[in-house]
N, C-alpha and C positions, 0 to 999 in steps of 0.2 A: 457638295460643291462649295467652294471658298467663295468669300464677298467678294476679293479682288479679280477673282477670276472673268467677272464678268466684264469688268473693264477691259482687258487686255485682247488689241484684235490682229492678231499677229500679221507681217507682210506678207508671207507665202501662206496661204490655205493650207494648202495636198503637198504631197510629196510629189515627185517628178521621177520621170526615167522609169530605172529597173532599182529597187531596193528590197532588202530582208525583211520580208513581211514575217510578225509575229502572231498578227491577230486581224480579223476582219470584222467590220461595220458596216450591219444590214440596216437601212430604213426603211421601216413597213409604208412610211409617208410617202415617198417617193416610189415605193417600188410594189404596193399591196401586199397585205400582211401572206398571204399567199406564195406567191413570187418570193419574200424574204425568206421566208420556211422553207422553199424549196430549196433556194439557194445555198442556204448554211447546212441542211444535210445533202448538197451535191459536193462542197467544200470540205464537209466533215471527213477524220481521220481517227484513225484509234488514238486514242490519248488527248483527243482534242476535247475540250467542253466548251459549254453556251452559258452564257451569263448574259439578264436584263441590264439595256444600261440604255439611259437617254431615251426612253421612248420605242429604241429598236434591241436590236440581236448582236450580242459581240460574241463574235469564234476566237478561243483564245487557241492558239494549235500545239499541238506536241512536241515537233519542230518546228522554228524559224524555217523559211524557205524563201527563194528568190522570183520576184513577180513584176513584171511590164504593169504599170501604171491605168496606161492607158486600157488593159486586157485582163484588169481586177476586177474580181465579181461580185467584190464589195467595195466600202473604203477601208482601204490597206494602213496598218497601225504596227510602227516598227520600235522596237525595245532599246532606249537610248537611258542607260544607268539605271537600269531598273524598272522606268517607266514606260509604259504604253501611249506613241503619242502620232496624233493620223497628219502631223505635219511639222517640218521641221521649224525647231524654236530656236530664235537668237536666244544666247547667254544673258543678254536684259530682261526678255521673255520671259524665258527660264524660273529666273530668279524672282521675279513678280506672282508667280502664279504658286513658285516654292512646293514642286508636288513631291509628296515622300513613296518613297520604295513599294511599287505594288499597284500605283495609283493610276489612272487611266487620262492623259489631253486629250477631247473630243474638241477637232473645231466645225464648230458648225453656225451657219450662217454670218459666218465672218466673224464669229467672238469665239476664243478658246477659254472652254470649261475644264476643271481640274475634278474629277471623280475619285474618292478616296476607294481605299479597299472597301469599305464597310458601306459604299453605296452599290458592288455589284451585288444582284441576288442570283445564283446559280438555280438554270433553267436545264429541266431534262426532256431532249429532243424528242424520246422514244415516245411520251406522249402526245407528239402533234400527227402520229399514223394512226389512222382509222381504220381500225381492222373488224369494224361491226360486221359491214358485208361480206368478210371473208366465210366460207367456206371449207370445210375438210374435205379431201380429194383420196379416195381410195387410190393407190399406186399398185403398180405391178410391177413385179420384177422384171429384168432385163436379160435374166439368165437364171439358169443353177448355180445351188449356190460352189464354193471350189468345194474339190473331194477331199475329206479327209488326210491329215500329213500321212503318207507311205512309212510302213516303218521298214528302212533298209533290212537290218537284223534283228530277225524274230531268234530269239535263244531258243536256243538247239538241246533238249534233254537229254542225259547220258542212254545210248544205246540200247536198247531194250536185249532179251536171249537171240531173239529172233533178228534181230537186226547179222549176228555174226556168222550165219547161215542157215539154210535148213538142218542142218545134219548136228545141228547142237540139241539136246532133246528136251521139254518141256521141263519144267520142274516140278517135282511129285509132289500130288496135295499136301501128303506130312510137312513135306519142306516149305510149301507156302503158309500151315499158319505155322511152324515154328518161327520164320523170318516174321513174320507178318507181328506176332510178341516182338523178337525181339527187337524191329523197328519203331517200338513204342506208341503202334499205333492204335487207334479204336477200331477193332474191329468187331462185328459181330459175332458171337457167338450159338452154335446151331447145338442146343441141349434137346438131348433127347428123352432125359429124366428129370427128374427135380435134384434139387442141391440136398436135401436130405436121405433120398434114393441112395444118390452117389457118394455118399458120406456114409450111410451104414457099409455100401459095398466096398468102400476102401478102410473101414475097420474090420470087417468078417472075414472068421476061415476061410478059406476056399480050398477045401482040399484038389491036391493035384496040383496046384498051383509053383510051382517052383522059381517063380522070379520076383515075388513079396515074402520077405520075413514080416513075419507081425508078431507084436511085441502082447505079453502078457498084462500090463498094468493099462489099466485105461487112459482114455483120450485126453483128459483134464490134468494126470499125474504126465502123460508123458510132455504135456505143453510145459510143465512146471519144470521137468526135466532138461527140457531145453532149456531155458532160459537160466537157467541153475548153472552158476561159475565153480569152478576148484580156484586150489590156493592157486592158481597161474592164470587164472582169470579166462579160461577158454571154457566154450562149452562141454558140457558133460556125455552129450552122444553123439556118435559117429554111428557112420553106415558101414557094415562088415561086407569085402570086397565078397560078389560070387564066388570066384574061383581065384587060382592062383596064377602068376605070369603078370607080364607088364600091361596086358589090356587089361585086365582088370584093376591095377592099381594106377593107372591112369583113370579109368573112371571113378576109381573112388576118391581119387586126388580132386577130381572134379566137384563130385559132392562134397569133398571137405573145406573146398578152398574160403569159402564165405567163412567157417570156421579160424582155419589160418588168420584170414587177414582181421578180423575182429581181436585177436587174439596179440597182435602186435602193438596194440596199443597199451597194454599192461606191462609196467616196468614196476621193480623194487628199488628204494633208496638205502640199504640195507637190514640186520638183521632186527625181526621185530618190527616192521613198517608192515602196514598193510600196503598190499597190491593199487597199482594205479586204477582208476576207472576206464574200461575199455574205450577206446577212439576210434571204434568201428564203425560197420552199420548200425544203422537205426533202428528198433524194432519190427519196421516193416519186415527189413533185412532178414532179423532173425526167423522172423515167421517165416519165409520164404523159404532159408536155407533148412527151417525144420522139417518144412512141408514137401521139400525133394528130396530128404532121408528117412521119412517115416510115410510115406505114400505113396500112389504110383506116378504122380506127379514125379520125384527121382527116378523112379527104375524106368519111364519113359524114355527118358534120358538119356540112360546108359542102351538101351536097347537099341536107342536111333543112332550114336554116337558106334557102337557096336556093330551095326547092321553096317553103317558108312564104311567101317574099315576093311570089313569083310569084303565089298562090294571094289573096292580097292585094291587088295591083294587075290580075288577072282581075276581080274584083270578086266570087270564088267564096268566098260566107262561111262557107257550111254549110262547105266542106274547110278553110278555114283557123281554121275553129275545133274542128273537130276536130284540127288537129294544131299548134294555139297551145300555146307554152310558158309557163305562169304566171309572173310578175315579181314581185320583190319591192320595196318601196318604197327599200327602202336596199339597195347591195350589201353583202355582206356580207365582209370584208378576210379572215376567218379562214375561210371557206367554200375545201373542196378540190375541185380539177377534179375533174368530172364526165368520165369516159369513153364512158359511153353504150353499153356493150356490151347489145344485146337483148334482154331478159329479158321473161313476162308480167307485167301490172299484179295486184295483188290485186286490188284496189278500182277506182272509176270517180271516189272523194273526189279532190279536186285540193285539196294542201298546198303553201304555199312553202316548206316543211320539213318534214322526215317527221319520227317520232317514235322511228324506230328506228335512226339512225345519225348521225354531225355532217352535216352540212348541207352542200351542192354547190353549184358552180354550173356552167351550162352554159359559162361563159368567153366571151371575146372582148371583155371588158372596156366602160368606157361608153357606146364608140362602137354595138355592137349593142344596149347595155343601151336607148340613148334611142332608133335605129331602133325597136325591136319596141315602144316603148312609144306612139311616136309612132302606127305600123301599128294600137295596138290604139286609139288614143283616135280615130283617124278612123271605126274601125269602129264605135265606140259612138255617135257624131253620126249618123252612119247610119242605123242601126241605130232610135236615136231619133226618128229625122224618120221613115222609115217604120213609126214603132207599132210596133215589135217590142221592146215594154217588156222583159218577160222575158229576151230574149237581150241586149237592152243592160246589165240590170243583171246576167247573167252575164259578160260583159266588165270590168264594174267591179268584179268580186269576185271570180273568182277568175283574172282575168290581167292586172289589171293592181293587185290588192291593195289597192283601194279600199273598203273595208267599209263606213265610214262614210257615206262617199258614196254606193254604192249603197245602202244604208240611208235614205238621205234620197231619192233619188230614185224608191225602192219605193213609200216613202209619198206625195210626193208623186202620184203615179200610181193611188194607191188600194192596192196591194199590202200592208195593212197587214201578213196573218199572217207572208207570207215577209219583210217587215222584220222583223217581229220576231227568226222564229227565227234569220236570220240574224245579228242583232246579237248574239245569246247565242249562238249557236254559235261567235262568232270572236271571243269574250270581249271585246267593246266597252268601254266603260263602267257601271257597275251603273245608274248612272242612266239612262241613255239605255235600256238593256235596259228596266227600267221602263215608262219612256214608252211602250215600242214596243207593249211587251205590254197597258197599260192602253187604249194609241190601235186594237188590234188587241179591245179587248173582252174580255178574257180577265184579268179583274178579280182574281179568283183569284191566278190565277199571278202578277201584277205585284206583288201587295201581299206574297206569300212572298218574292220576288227583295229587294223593300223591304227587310222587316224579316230578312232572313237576312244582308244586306250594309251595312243600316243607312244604306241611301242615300234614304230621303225626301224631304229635303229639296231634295239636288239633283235628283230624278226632280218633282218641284215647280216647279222654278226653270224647267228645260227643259219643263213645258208649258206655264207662264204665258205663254211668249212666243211662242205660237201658237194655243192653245185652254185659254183663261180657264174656262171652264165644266167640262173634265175636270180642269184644276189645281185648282179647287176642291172637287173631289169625293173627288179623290186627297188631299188636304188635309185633311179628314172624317175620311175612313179613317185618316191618320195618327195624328188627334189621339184617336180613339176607341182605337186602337192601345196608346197611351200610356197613356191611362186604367185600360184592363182592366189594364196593366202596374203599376199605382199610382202612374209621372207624372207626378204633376195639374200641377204648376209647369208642366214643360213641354208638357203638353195644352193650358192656358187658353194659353199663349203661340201654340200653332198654329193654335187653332180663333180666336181670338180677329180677326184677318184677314175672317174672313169673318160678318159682321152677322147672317144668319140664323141664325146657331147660338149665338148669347149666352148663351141657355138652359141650351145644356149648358156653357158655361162658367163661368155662375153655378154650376150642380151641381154642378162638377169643383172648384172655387174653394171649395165650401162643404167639401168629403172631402177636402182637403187642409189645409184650416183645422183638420178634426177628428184629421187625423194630426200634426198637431204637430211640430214641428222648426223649421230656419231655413228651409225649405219652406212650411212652415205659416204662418208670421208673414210673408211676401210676399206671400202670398196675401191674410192678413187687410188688410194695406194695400190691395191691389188691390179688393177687396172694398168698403172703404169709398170707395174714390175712383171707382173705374169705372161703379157701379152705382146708378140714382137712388136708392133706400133702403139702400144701400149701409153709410152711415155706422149709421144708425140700428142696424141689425141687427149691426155688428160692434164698436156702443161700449162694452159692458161687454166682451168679451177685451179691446180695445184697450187700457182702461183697467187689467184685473188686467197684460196683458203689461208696463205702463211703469210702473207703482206697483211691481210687485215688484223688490226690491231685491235679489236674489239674484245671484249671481257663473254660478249654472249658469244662468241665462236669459237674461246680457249677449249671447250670439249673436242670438239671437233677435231681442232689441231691435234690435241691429245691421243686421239683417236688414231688419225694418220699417222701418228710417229709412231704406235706401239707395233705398227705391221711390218716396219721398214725392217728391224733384225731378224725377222723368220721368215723371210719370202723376198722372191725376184734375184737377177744375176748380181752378179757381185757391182760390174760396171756400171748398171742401171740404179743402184740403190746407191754409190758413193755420188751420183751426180743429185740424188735427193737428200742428202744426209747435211750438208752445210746449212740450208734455210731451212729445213727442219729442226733441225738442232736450233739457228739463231731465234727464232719462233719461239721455240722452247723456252729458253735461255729470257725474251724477254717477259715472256708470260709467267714466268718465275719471279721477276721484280714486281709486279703485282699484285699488292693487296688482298686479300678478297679471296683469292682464289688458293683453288690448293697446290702443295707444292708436289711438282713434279720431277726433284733430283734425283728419284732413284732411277726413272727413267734417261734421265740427260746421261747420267752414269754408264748405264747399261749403252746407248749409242758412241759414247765418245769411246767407250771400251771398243769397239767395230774396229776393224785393220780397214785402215782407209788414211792415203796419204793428207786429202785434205783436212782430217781434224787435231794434224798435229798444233794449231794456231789456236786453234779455238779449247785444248784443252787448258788453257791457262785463262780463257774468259771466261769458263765455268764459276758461275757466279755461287753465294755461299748459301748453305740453306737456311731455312727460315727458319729465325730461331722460335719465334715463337705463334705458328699462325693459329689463324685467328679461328675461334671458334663456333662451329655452324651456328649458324641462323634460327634452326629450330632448336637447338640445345641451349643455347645462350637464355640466361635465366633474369637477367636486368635489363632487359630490351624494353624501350617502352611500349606501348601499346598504340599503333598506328590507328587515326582516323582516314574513314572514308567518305565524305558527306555528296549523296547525289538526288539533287534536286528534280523538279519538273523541265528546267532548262537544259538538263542535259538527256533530255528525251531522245530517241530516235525515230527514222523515219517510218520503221518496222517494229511490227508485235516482235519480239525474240520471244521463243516456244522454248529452246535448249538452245546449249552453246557449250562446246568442247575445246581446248586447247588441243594444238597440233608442233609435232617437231620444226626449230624455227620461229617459234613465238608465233606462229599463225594460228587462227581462231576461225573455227566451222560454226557457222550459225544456222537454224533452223526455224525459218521464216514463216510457216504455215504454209498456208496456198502459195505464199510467193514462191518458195521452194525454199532451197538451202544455198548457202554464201559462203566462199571463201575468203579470208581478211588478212593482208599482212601484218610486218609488223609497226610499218606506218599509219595502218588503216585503210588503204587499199583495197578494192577489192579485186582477187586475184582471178575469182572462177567464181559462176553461177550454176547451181542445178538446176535444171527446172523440172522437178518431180515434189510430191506436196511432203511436208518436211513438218513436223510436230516434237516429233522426237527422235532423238542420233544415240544409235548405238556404234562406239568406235571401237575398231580394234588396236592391239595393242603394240601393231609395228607404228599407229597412227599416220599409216597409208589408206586406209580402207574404213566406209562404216557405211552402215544402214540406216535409211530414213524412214520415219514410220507416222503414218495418218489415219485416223481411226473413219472408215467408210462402214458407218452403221452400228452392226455388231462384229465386223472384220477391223481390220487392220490392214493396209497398203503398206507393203517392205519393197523399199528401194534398196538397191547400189549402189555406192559413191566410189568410183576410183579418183583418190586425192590426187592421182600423181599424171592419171592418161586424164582428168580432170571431166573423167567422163560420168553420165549418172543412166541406168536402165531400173526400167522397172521391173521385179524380179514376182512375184505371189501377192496375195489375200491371203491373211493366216489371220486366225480366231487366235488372241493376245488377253490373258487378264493380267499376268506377271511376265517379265521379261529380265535376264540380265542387264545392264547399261555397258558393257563391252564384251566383245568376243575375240578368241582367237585370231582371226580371219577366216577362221571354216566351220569351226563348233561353235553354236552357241545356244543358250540354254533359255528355254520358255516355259509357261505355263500355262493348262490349261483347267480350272476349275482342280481337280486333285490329282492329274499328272504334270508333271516335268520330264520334258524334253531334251535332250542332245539334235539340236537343228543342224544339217550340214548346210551349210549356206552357199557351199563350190557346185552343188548340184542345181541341174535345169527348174528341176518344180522340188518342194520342199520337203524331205523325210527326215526321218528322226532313225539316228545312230542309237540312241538310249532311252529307257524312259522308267520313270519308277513312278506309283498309284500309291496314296495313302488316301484309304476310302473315309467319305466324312468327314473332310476337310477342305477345305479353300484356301490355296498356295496366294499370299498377298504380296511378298517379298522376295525376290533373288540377289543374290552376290555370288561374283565367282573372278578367280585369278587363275595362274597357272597353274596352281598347288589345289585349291580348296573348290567348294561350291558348299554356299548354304543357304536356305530358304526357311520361311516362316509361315507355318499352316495355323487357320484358323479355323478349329470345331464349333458348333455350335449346337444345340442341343434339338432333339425333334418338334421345339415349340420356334426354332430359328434364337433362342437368347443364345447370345454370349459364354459358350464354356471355358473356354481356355486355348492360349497360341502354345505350336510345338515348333521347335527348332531343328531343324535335318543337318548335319554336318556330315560330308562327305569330301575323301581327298581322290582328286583325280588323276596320279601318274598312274600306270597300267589299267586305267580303268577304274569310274566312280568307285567307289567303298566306302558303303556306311562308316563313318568312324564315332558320330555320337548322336544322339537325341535325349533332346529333354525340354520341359514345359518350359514355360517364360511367364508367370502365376500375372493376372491383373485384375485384380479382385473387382474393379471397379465398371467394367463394360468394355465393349470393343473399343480397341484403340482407335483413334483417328490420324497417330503419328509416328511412324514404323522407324528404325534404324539397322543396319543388318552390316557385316564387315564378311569378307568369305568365307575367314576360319571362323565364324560363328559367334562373333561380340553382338549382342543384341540389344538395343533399349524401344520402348514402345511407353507410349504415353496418349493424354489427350491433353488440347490445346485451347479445342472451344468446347467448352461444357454448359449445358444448358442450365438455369438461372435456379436456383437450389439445391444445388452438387457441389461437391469439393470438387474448387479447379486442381489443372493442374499434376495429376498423377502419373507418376513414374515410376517404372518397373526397370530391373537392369538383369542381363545372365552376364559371364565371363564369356570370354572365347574358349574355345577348346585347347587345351593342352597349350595354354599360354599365360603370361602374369602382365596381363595388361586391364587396365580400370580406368574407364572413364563414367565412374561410377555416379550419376547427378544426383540434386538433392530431390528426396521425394513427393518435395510438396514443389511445384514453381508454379505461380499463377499466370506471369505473361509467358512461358515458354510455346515457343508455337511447331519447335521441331527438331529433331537432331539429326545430324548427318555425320557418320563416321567413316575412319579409314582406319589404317594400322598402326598412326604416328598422329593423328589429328583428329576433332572434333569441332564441330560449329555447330554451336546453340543458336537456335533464331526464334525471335520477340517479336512481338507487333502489340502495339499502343497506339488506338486509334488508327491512323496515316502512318505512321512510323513503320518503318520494319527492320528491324537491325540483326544483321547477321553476325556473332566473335567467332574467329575461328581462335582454338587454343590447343595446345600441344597435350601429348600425355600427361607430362606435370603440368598443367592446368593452368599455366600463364598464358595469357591472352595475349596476342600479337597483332592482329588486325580486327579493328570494328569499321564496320561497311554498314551504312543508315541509307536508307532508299524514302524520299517521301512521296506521297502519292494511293493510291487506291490498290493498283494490283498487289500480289504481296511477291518476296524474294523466291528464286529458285535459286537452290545450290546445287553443285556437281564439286565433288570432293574425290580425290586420288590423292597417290603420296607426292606428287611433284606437281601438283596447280591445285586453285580450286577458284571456280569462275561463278560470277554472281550475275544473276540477271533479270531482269520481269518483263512483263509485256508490254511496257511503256518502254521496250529497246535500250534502255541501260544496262550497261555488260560493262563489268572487272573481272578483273581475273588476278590470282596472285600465283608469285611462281613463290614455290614451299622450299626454293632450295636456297635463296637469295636475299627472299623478300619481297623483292620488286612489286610496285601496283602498279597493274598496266587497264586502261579504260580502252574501249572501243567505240569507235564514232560509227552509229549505224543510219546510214545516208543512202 
């Protein structure tokens, strides 16, 4: 308190009226230290705090706010250049008392005292509750808990024998463990001797015996023999055919072929050079190929191969299709012989490839490969001319690897449901799946296959050109699809195709007019040109769109003129063509923006009497425009500084930018807010709002509140500005935007495909990686990737993996790999969708290196936002595909830079105060904000910093 201060006893005491209260003063003298305490936590607000001052309690608030005098609950103290002062001072006053920035006039008892900074002491309310006598309260639930997400499609396994009818016949034990080898799987083996048993019996006489030659020199000479080259570098023994004719040198072509191909890797440089060293198999190899020409392991072979063909040219189908060996369409170069030792089948499933070891083949190279394929394609003509559909299209699918084909030939024949399952079972194409399922009636399942893999349009294309009438129906479903998603753009473009449904594409034409954007303004062109009253009903937008002069609605404009040459009557588009064009024409003298003369080009070129005037004010192009905002490499680096005074009235939880510079905010319990771009506010949800997932027409998003161990998922329609409550779903990972219909979750070590158009919540997709916990998601139109955390059976720290998957026709693996952090569990994730990852920690307990950072690349990309390893205040990264923002915190401070790829820094945003920054990062904004209600946002195309007042 100043000397002078005591002197000065100002005229007016108190304030009067209604004024901007910043701060309130409780007297426990006056009012019982009681009563004062209650008072300033009935007053109290998030962001407010309590400071001693004078004896009593001063509420300093978050925000200023407006209060009646007379209807204060305390004495009211209002912020005049800095200072806090509970009555207005003349400029004499004032200047007697000389109080500096920060400092508090208390007047009390008719003398006003001057309190510097360094006389308040900051008091924490939470201790004046006495919770001795509380109690813990056993609760009960109020229900079950929700059921588990539905999963719409469960994947469908390829067709079993039995699935193609009864009348296909079992397959004969020989044929089960032959396949069962060469599926490369474990299987058991049922020995009925010992291995030394069966070893003398496959070197001994056996008189009588006429399907083993055995050889005169022993077992040790003839290994040595094998393996023994000539000058031409192939092995030295072969298997002499039984007999003579072409089955028989077909099977010895068989057994020789491992021979062959070893044998091609030997070249000469010429004369005098030794021989190349073979480029064959491996020793395994060798052994294998010896052990099928010097044992009955080979002559097995030939006798099964032998018996097949016989059982073939008998005309005996039912046995030779019992002991047919599936074909693959291509051999495969890298596939290892198959031995063929005996084992039982698990299954009666016939794969060309099992799933439990590399892949085999049965050998004897392409001379058997085209016999048995040739054997099976005469059995299918057969087969066919005598009506025995089902066992034909068993022949096509699983021996001679025809999927497709039998697919077509099912249906053909009427077969629709087994085309179908068949086509999904042996992972066809997502379209054609579709077709199958839709031609099969099974309406349902074909439109989840649809929109889980995003193939409509080609499941479209394939049935126009067969059945026009379920292409059109399937065409319906697409576009209503799109709509529930907030697509309208591309709804009217699908439904549009079909005449009977104009209707709803005037509808969808009209809600996308009202959602506004460069979506919105295509629409309104289409709107006037397609539709007979078309003009009349969209000529005042038309006219605010091209009269406004504005920098932020040149897209827009842009947008409308590009529809005006490919659509609407000739009469109806010259009557838009003049103020479209003049629009153009002045958005082209400005600055800033890009140029759009190839477009004015392309109009004025139009046969239209009115642009003979205006081709001569076609203004000249820009000779040198200016270069984007994020490329631009000498920009300086923008401050952002946001105090306690610019608090707001509300926690902000998240905060999204919207089409039109409009900002969604999420309130907590208040719910969620819509904001202009004055700062208005446009629409309230009232459903509880924590966190906003937006989709990406940025008409639609979900609110989400954590109730317990669930999650509360709302619906926001931005545009009918309506909100419902939609599920409880169990959340540890989520996307931060979705389609409008998919969208991608986590649970402990699955990840979900969520359809979000459905009544109660299922999952379109889902993949398990056992032993892991999913902590981060990213996903766009193209990619999805997430970040699993292992950790060992003691719960330490092993290692993060990275999942990258692209999503047109349906998720697909595309890479995995670790993300090493030698140092412990991260506490500061980053993820991009096609898979840029950094992970770090930020607070490190006190005898650690702060500060460490791990970085991977994205996939199949040359992008590096590579940090330095060591940073000791980094508190977080947040990336996208074209930007990054590093965020600090020092003490109070918390400074978020956002910088480009090349690593110049464009905006630094400082927030002071206690809570710390959230960021939300895309390629065209990224919005800054905490729970003291301060929110920026930058637009990434411009520059622009735009602040939101939250009141």
């Amino acid at each position: 308190m100043s000397p002078a201060s005591e002197a000065v006893r100002p005229r007016v005491q108190v304030h009067r009226g209604t004024v901007v209260v910043a701060a309130w003063w409780f007297h426990p003298g006056l009012l019982g230290e009681a009563e004062a305490r209650r008072r300033v936590l009935a007053a109290w607000r998030p962001g407010a705090t309590v400071w001693a001052l004078a004896g009593g309690h001063l509420l300093k608030l978050s925000t200023p706010c407006k209060s009646a005098v007379e209807a204060a609950p305390g004495l009211p103290l209002v912020l005049e250049s800095g200072v806090l002062t509970s009555a207005p001072l003349s400029p004499k006053e004032r200047e007697r008392l000389a109080p500096p920035p920060g400092a508090v006039v208390l007047v009390h008892e008719g003398v006003a005292r001057m309190y510097g900074p360094g006389a308040l002491r900051q008091v924490d309310p939470g201790t004046w509750l006495d919770v001795s006598e509380w109690r813990r309260v056993r609760v009960k639930g109020l229900g079950a808990p929700p059921p588990p997400m539905e999963v719409a499609l469960e994947p469908l396994p390829p067709p079993t024998r039995e699935r193609f009818g009864p009348k296909v016949p079992p397959l004969a034990p020989e044929a089960e463990r032959m396949l069962a080898r060469m599926e490369g799987r474990e299987v058991p083996v049922v020995r009925r001797e010992g291995f030394f048993a069966r070893l003398r019996r496959a070197f001994s006489r056996r008189p009588g015996d006429a399907t083993l030659t055995v050889r005169r020199e022993g077992f040790f000479a003839r290994l040595r023999q094998a393996f023994r080259t000539d000058t031409q570098g192939a092995p030295g023994s072969t298997l002499a055919p039984r007999r003579a004719g072409w089955l028989s040198r077909l099977l010895a072509g068989m057994l020789g072929h491992a021979n062959a191909t070893a044998s091609q890797g030997s070249r000469t440089s010429g004369a005098g050079t030794r021989p190349a060293e073979p480029q064959g198999p491996g020793a395994l190899e060798w052994l294998k190929a010896w052990l099928l020409q010097n044992t009955p392991l080979g002559q097995r072979k030939q006798d099964y191969l032998r018996h097949l063909f016989e059982l073939f040219e008998q005309g005996n189908l039912d046995e030779a299709l019992r002991h047919a060996v599936p074909l693959s369409k291509t051999m495969d170069a890298r596939a290892q012989l198959a031995l063929g030792v005996p084992g039982p089948r698990e299954e009666l499933r016939i794969q060309p490839y099992g799933q439990g070891g590399a892949a085999q083949s049965f050998g004897g190279g392409p001379d058997v490969f085209a016999a048995l394929r040739e054997r099976y394609r005469e059995t299918f003509r057969r087969l066919e001319r005598e009506g025995r559909i089902d066992e034909a299209a068993f022949v096509l699918a699983e021996l001679l690897d025809a999927a497709e084909e039998a697919v077509s030939f099912l249906e053909s024949h009427g077969r629709l449901q087994l085309a179908a399952e068949l086509a999904e079972g042996r992972n066809l194409a997502p379209g054609l799946v579709v077709r199958q399922w839709f031609l099969a009636k099974d309406v349902e399942r074909a439109v989840a296959i649809a929109r889980r893999s995003g193939v409509f349009a080609d499941a479209v294309l394939r049935l126009e050109k067969t059945h026009s009438a379920e292409a059109q129906a399937l065409r319906l479903l697409w576009a209503e699809s799109l709509a529930e998603a907030g697509d309208w753009t591309s709804a009217v473009d699908v439904v549009w195709p079909v005449a009977s449904a104009r209707h709803l594409a005037r509808t969808w034409v009209e809600r996308g007019i009202q959602a506004g954007g460069m979506g919105g303004a295509k629409l309104l062109a289409r709107l006037a040109l397609e539709f007979p009253d078309g003009l009349d009903a969209a000529r005042e937008d038309i006219q605010t769109l091209l009269s406004d002069e504005t920098a932020a609605r040149a897209p827009e404009r842009l947008a409308f003129a590009t529809v005006l040459p490919r659509a609407g009557a000739p009469e109806t588009r010259d009557a838009l063509l003049v103020p479209t064009i003049r629009s153009l024409m002045r958005d082209e003298a400005v600055e800033g923006l890009p140029s759009n003369a190839s477009l004015l080009q392309q109009l004025l070129g139009l046969q239209a009497p009115a642009l003979a005037a205006l081709r001569t004010d076609m203004p000249a192009p820009k000779v040198s425009p200016q270069q984007p905002w994020a490329e631009s490499p000498d920009l300086p680096n923008v401050r952002v500084w946001m105090d306690r005074s610019h608090a707001g009235a509300h926690a902000v939880h998240d905060a999204v930018v919207l089409p039109g510079r409009r900002v969604l905010l999420a309130l907590g319990e208040a719910g969620a807010r819509l904001v202009g771009p004055d700062g208005r506010t446009l629409a309230g949800f009232d459903v509880p709002a924590f966190s906003l997932v937006l989709s990406e027409q940025g008409n639609r998003a979900l609110a989400l509140a954590r109730r317990g161990d669930l999650w509360r998922v709302s619906r926001l329609d931005l545009v009918e500005r309506r909100a419902t409550r939609w599920c409880d779903l169990e959340l540890d990972a989520w996307a931060p935007t979705y389609d409008g219909e998919r969208w991608f979750t986590a649970v402990r070590d699955t990840v979900s495909m969520v359809d979000t158009l459905a009544a109660e919540p299922r999952s379109l997709w889902r993949v398990s990686e056992k032993g892991g916990v999913v902590l981060r998601l990213a996903v766009d139109t193209k990619h999805l990737s997430f970040l699993v955390l292992h950790l060992t059976p003691e719960q330490v720290f092993e290692y993060l993996d990275r999942w990258c998957y692209e999503l047109p026709g349906g998720p697909t693996l595309r890479g995995r790999s670790n993300l090493p952090a030698p140092w412990g569990t991260p506490d500061a994730l980053a993820l991009t969708p096609d898979g840029e990852a950094m992970a770090g920690r930020g607070a490190v307990p006190a005898g650690e290196e702060p500060g460490a950072w791990t970085y991977v690349a994205p996939i199949g990309a040359r992008r590096f936002h590579r940090p330095a390893q060591r940073a000791a205040e980094r508190a977080g990264e947040v990336l996208s595909h074209s930007w990054r923002v590093t965020r600090f915190q020092k003490g109070e401070l918390h400074t978020a830079v956002l910088r480009t790829v090349a690593d110049h820094a464009r905006v630094t945003v400082e927030f002071s105060g206690t809570p710390p920054q959230v960021v939300r990062l895309t390629e065209d904004w990224c919005a800054i904000h905490d729970l003291l209600g301060r929110v920026v946002w930058l637009d990434l195309h411009t520059g622009e910093v735009h602040r939101v007042p939250v009141v």
